[in-house]
VEXMI-451431 format. One line per 4 residues: number of its first residue (from 1); their letters; for each residue z, x, y of N, C-alpha, C. Coordinates in steps of 0.05 Angstrom, whole numbers, plus 5000, padded with zeros to 4 digits. Last residue first. Layout:
BEGIN
NUM) A) Z,X,Y,Z,X,Y,Z,X,Y | ...
end
This chain:
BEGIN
188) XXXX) 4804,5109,4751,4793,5134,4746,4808,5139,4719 | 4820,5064,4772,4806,5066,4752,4790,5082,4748 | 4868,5083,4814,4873,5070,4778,4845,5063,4761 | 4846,5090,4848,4853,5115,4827,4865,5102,4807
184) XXXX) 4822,5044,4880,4805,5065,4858,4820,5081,4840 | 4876,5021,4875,4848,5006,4853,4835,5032,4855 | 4901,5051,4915,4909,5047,4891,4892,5042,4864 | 4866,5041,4962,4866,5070,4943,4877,5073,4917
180) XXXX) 4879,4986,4972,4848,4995,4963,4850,5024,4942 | 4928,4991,4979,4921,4989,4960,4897,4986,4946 | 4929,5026,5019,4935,5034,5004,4932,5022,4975 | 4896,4983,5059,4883,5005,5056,4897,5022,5024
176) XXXX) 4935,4943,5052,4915,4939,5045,4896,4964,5052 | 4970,4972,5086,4978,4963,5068,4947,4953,5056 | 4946,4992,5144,4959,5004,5123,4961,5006,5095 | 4941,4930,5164,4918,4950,5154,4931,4975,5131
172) XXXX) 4989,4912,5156,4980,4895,5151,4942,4921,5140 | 5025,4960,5197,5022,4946,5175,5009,4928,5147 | 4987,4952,5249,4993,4975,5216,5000,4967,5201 | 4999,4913,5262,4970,4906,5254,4966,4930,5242
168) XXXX) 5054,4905,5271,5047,4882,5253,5010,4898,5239 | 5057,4941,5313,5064,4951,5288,5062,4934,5259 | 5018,4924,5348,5009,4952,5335,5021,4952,5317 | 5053,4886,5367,5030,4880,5354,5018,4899,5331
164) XXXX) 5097,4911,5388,5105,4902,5362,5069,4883,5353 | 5078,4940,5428,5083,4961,5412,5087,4940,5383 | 5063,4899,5464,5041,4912,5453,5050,4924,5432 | 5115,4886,5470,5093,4870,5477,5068,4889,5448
160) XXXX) 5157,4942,5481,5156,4910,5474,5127,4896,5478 | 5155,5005,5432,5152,4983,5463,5145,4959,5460 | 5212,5019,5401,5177,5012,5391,5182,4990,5424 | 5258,5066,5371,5248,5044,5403,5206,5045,5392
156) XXXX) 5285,5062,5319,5273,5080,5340,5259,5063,5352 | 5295,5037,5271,5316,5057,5287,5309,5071,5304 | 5264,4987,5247,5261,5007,5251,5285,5013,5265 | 5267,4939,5196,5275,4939,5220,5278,4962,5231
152) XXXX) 5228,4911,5150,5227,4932,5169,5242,4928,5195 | 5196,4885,5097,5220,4867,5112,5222,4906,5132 | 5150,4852,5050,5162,4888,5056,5171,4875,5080 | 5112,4852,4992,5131,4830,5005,5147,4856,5026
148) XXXX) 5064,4834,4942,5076,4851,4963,5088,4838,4983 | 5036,4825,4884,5047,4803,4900,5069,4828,4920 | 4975,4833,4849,5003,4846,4862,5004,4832,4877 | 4941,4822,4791,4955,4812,4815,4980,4836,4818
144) XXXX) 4880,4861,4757,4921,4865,4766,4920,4853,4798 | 4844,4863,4701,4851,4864,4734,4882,4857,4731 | 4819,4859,4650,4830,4891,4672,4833,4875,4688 | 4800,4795,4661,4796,4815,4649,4802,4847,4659
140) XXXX) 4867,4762,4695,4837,4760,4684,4838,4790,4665 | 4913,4799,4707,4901,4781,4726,4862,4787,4714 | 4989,4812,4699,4950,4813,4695,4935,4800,4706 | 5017,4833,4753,5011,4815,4736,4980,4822,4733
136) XXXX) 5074,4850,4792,5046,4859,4781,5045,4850,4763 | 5110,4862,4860,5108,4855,4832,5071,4858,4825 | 5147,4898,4904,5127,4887,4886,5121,4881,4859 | 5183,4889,4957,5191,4874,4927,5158,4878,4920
132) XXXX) 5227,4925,5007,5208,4927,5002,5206,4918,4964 | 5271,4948,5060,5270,4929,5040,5240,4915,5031 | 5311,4966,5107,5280,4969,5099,5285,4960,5072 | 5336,4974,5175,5329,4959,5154,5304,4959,5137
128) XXXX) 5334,5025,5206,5364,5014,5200,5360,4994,5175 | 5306,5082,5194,5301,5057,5195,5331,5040,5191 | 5314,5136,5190,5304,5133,5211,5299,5099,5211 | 5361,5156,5142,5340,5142,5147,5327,5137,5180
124) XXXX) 5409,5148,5123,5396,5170,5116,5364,5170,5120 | 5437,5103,5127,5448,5123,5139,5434,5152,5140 | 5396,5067,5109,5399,5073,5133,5415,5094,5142 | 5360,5074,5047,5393,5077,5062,5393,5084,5097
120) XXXX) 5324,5012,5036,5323,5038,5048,5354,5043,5053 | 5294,4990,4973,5314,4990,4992,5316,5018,5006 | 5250,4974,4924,5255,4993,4943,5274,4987,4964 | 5219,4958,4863,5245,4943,4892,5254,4966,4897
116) XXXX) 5169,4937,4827,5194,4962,4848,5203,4941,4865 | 5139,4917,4765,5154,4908,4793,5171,4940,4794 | 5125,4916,4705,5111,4908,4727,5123,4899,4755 | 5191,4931,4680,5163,4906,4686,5144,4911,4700
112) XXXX) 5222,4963,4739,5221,4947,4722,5188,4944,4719 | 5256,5015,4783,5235,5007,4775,5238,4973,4746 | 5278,5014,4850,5295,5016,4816,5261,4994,4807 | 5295,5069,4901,5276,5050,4877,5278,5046,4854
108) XXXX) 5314,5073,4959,5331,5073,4925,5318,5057,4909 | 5294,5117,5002,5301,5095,4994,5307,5099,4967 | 5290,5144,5073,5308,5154,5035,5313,5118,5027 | 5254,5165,5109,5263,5151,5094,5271,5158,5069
104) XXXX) 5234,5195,5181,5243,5196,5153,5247,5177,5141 | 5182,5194,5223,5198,5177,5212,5200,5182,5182 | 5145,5221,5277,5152,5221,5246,5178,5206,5236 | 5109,5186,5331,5135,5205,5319,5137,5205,5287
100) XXXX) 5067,5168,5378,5079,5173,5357,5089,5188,5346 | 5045,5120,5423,5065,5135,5428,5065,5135,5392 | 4993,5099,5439,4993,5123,5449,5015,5144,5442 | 4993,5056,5396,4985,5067,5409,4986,5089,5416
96) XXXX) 5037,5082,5349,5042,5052,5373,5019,5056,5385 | 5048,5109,5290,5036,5109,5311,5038,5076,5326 | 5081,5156,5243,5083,5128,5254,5068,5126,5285 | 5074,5183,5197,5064,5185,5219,5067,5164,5231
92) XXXX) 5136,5199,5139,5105,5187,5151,5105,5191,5179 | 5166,5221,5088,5163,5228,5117,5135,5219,5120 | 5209,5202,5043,5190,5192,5054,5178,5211,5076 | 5256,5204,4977,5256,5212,5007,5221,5204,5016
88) XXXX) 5286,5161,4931,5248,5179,4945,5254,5185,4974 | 5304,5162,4872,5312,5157,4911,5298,5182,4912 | 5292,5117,4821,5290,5138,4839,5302,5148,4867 | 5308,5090,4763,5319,5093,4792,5307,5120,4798
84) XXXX) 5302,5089,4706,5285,5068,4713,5295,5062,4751 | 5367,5112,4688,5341,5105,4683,5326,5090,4702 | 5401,5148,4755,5400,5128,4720,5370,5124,4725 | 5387,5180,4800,5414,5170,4786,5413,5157,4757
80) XXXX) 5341,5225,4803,5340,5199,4788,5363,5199,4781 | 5326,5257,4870,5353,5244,4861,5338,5234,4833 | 5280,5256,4904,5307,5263,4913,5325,5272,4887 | 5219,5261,4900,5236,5251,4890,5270,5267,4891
76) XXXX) 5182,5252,4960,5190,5266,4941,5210,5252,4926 | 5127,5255,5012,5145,5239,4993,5144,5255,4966 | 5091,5260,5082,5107,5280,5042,5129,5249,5038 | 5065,5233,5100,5055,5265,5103,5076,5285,5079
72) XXXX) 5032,5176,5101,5049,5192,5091,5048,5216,5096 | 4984,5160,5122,5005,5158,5149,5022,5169,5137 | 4948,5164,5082,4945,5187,5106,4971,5186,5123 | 4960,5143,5031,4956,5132,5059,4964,5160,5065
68) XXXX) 4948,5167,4975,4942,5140,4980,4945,5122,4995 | 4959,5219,4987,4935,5212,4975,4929,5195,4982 | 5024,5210,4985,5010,5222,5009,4972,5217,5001 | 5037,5192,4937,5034,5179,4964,5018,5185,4979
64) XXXX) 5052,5233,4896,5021,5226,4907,5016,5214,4920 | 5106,5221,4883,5100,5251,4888,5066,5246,4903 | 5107,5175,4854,5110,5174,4885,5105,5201,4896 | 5075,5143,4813,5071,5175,4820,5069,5183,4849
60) XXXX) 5075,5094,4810,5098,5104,4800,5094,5134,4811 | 5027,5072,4820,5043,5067,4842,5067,5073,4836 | 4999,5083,4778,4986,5100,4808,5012,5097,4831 | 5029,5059,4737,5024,5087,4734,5023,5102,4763
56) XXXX) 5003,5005,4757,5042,5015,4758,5035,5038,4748 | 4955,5018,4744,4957,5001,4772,4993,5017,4774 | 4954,5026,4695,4937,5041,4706,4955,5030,4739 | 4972,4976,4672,4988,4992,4667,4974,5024,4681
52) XXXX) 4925,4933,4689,4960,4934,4710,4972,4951,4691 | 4866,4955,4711,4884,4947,4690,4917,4950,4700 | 4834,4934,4765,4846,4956,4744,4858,4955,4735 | 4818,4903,4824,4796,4913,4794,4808,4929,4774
48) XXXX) 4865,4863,4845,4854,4886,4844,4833,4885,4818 | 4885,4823,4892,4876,4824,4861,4856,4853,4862 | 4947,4812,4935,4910,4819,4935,4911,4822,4893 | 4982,4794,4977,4979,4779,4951,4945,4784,4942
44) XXXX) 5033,4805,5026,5003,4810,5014,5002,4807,4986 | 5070,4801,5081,5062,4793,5056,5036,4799,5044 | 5119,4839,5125,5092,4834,5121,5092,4827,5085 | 5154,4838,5181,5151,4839,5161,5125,4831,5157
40) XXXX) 5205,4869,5220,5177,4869,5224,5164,4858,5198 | 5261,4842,5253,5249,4850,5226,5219,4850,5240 | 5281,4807,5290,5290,4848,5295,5283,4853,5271 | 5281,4763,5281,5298,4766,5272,5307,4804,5284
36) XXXX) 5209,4768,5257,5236,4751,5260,5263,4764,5266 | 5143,4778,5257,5166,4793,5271,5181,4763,5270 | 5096,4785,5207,5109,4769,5223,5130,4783,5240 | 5024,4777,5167,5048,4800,5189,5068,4787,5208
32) XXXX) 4993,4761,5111,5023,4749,5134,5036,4775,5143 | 4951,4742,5069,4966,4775,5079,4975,4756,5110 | 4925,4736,5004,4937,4727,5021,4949,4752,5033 | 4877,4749,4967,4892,4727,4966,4910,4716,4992
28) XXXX) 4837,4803,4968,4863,4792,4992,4855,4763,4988 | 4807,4838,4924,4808,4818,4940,4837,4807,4947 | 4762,4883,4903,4793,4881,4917,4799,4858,4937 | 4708,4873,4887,4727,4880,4872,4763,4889,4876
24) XXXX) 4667,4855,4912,4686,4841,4890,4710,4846,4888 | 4646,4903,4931,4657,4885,4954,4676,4858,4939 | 4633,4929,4888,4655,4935,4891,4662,4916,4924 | 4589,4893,4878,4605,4900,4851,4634,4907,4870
20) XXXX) 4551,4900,4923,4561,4870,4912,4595,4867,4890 | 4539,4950,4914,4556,4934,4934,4566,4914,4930 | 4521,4948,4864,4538,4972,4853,4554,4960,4897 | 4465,4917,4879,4488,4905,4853,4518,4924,4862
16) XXXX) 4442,4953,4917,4452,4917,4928,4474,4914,4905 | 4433,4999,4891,4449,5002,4907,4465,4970,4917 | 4398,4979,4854,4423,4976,4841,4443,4987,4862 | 4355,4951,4888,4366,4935,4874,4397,4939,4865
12) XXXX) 4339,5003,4902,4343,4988,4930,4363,4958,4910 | 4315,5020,4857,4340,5034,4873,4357,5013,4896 | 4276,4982,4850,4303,4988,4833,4318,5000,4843 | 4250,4995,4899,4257,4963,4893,4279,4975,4874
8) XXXX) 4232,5046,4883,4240,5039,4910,4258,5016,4907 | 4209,5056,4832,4224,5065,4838,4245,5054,4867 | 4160,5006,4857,4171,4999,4829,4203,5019,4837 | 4132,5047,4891,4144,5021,4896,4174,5015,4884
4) XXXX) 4125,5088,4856,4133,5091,4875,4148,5072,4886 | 4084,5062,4833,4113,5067,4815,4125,5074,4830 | 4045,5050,4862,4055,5025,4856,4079,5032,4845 | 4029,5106,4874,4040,5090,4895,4056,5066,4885
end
C-alpha cells in the first residue's frame, strides 16, 4: 500500500512538473488585434521553446501549412522566381460566425535571416490587401523570439459589427494557435 502511495505522489508529481514545463513554454509577450483604415491587423511577439533554425525550417515548409492551422486546407508552391522567393498560392476556411467561404491567396515570399515578408497579389487573390513581416531571434537557451506583424484587407464582404470582431478574434486565436504548432514541430 505505502509503494502504492509512494508510485501515486510521483506520478501525480511528474504529471504537475511535465504541466508546469510546457505551460512555460510558449509565451505571448504581446498580441494587438486592430481594424484601421479597411485593414484588419494583428501583432504578436510570443517566445517559443525551440531553437530558431528548427523554428525557420517549420515555418519554411509551406507545403505543411495545412498541419499547422486547420483553417488552411492547401498551400503550395507556385513559382521560385529567384533565390530565397516563393509565390505560395493559399486556400483557407474563413469563418464569421455563421457565414463561411474559402479564400484564395497568391502571395510573394521573399525569405531572409531569420525573417519572411509575405505580400499578397490581389489580382490573384481573394484579398485586395495582404501584407505579412516575421522576424526571429534567439531568445535565451534554444528558444526563439518571433516578432509577427500581419495588415488584411479582405475582397469579400465580412458583416459589420459582429463580423469584424470575429475577424480580429481569428485572427489573434489563429495566430497563436499556429504558432503553438510551430514550437511543437520544431522540437521534434
Amino acid at each position: 500500500m505505502a509503494r502504492l502511495r509512494h508510485l501515486l505522489s510521483l506520478s501525480t508529481l511528474l504529471v504537475g512538473a511535465a504541466s508546469t514545463a510546457a505551460a512555460h513554454a510558449f509565451e505571448i509577450e504581446h498580441s494587438k488585434a486592430s481594424y484601421a483604415d479597411r485593414k484588419y491587423q494583428y501583432e504578436l511577439r510570443v517566445r517559443l521553446d525551440a531553437p530558431l533554425d528548427r523554428v525557420e525550417a517549420v515555418l519554411r515548409d509551406y507545403e505543411s501549412y495545412p498541419t499547422l492551422d486547420t483553417r488552411i486546407l492547401e498551400a503550395r508552391i507556385v513559382e521560385r522566381p529567384a533565390e530565397h522567393v516563393a509565390l505560395l498560392e493559399t486556400k483557407l476556411r474563413a469563418c464569421f460566425g455563421p457565414f463561411c467561404r474559402n479564400v484564395k491567396r497568391l502571395e510573394r515570399v521573399e525569405e531572409s535571416a531569420g525573417g519572411l515578408a509575405a505580400i499578397t497579389d490581389p489580382a490573384r487573390s481573394d484579398v485586395r490587401f495582404g501584407e505579412t513581416h516575421t522576424s526571429l531571434s534567439a531568445a535565451g537557451e534554444g528558444g526563439t523570439l518571433v516578432s509577427y506583424r500581419t495588415s488584411i484587407t479582405p475582397g469579400f464582404w465580412i458583416p459589420p459589427f459582429a463580423g469584424r470582431r470575429w475577424m480580429l478574434s481569428t485572427l489573434a486565436n489563429a495566430t497563436s494557435d499556429l504558432f503553438m504548432n510551430v514550437e511543437e514541430r520544431a522540437k521534434k
